[in-house]
BABARO-119965 format. One line per 8 residues: number of its first residue (from 1); their letters; for each residue x, y, z of N, C-alpha, C. Coordinates in steps of 0.001 Angstrom, whole numbers. Example, Ala and Ser with C-alpha at 12.3 -4.5 7.8 and 13.67 -1.06 7.14 Angstrom:
BEGIN
1 = AS = 13190:-5690:7800:12300:-4500:7800:13200:-3300:7800; 12850:-2250:7080:13670:-1060:7140:12900:30:7870
END
This chain:
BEGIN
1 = XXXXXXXX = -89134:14187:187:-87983:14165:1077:-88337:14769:2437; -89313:16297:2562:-89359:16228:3470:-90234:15773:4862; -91319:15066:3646:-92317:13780:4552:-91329:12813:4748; -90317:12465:4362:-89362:10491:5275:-88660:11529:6531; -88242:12701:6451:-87496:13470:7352:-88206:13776:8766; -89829:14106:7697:-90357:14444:9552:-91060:12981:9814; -91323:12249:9694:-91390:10801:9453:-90596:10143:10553; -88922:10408:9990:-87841:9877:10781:-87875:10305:12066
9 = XXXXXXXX = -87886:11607:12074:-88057:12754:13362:-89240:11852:14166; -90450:11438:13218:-91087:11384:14617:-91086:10079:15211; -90289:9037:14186:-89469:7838:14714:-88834:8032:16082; -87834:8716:15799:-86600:8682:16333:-87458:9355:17967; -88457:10617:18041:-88713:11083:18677:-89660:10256:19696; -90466:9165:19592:-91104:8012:19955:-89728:7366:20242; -89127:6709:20133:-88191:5973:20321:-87219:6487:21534; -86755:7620:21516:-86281:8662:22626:-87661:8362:23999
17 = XXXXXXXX = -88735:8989:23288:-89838:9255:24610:-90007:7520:25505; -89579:6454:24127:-89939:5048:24900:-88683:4596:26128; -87343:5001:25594:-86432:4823:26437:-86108:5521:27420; -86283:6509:27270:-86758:7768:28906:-87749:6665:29594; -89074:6705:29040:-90245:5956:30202:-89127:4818:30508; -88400:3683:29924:-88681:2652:30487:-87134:3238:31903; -86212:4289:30553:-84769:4119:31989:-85130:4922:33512; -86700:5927:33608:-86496:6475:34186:-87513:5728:35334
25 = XXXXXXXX = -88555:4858:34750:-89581:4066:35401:-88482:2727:36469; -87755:2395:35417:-86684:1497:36573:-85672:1927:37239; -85244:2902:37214:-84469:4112:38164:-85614:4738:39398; -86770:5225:39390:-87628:5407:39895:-88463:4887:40636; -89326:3955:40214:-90591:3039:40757:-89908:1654:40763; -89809:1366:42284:-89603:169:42894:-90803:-1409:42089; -90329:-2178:41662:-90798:-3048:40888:-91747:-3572:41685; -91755:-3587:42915:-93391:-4119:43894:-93627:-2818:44500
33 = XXXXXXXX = -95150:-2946:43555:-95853:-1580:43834:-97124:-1392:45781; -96523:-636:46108:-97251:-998:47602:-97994:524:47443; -98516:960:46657:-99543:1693:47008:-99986:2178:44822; -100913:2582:44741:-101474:2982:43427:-101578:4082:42817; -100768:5053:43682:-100258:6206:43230:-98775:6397:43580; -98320:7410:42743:-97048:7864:43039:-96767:8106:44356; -95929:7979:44997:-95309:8810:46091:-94549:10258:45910; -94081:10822:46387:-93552:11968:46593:-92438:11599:46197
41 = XXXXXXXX = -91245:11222:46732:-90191:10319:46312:-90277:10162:44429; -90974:9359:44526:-90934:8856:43064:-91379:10064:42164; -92219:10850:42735:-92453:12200:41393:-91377:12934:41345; -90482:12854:42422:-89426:13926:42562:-88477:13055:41565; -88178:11794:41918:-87297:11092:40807:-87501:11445:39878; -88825:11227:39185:-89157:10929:37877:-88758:12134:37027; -89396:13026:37877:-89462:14782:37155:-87358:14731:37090; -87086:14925:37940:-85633:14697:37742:-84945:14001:36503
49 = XXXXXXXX = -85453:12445:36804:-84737:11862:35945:-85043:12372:34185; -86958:13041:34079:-87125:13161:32660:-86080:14167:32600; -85943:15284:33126:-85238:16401:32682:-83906:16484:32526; -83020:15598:33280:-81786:15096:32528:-82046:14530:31550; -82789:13571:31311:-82674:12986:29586:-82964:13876:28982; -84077:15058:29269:-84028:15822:27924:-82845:16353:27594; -82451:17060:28710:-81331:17960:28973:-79683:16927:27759; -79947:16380:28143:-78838:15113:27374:-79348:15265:25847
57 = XXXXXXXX = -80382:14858:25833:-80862:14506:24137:-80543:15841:23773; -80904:16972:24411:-80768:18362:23498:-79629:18662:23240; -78592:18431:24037:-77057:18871:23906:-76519:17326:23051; -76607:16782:23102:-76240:15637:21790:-76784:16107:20688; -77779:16739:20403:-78405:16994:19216:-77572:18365:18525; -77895:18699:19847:-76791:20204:19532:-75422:20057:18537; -74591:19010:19663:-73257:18974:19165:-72944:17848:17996; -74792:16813:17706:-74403:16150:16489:-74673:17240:15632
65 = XXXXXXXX = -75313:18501:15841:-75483:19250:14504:-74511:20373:14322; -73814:20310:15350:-72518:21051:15388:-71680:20066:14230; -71172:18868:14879:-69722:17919:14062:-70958:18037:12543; -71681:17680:12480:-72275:17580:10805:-72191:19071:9864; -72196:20004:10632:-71856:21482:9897:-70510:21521:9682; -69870:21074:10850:-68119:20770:10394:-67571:19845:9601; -68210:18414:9143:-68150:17973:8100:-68532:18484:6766; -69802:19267:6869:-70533:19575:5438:-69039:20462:4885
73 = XXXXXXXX = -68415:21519:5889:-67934:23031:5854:-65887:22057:5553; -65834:20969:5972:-64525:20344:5561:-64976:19653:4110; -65602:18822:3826:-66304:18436:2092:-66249:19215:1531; -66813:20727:1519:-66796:21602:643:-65470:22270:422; -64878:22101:1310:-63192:22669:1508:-62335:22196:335; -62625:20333:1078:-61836:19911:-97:-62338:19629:-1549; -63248:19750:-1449:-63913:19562:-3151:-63604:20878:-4057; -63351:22027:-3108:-63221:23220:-3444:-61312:23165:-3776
81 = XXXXX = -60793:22411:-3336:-59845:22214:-3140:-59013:21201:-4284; -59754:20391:-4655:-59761:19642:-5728:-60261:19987:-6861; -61441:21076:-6641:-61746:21320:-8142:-60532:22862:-9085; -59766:23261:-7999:-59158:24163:-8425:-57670:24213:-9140; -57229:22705:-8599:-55896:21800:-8793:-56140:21605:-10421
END
């Protein structure tokens, strides 16, 4: 169980890192490239744009593991609740 978990994790975590590159590469870098390095401009985007997505993914993660402790902590309520009836 807990090899499919970190497994999933590192699914899910590839999958996160692929949609950052592609939302922050087309927010960022102009699709006709006129020189072969970054510009200034564009590192400043980029660095920007990664750190809101992290900033996002961490607080979603946060508050999906927030509502899932408040589900586990309401299930046990009522099962506790039902087994006493």
């Amino acid at each position: 169980a807990q090899q499919l978990a970190a497994e999933l994790e590192v699914e899910m975590m590839a999958d996160m890192y692929n949609r950052m590159t592609q939302a922050c590469h087309r927010k960022c870098v102009p699709p006709l490239y006129k020189e072969s390095e970054l510009s200034k401009g564009e590192c400043v985007c980029l660095d920007r744009c990664v750190a809101k997505y992290l900033e996002v993914h961490e607080r979603m993660g946060k508050k999906l593991t927030e509502l899932s402790l408040q589900d586990e902590e309401l299930l046990k309520r009522m099962q506790q609740g039902t087994g006493t009836a």
